[in-house]
N, C-alpha and C positions, 0 to 999 in steps of 0.2 A: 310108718306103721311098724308096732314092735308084738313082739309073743308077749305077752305076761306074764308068764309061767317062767319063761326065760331072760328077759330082758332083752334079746338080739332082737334085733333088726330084721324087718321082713320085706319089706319093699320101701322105698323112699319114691315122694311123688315131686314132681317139677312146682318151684316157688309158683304163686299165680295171685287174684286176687283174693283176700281173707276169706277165709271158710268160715259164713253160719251156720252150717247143717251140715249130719253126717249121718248114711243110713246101709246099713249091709243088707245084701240080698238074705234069702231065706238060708241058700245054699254057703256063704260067705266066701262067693268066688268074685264077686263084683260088689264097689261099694260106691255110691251116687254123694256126691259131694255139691252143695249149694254153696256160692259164695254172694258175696258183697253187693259186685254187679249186676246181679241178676242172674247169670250164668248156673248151669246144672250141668255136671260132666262124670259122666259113667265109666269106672273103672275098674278095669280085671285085675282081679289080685289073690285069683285062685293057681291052683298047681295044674 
């Protein structure tokens, strides 16, 4: 995950299986990532 604004780099996530979906909370501290297998896995990625 990068700034936009910036280009850097803000958090990197561990390889796993392919992401269909991707959704940020309201607040954009946590973002719920769907993959391939079925799998749904919630991650913080606020300060």
């Amino acid at each position: 995950m990068w700034d936009v604004a910036t280009l850097r780099p803000l958090r990197r996530f561990p390889a796993g299986p392919e992401v269909t979906a991707l959704a940020f909370s309201p607040d954009s501290k946590q973002v719920a990532t769907g993959h391939a297998n079925g799998a749904a896995v919630v991650w913080s990625v606020g300060d």
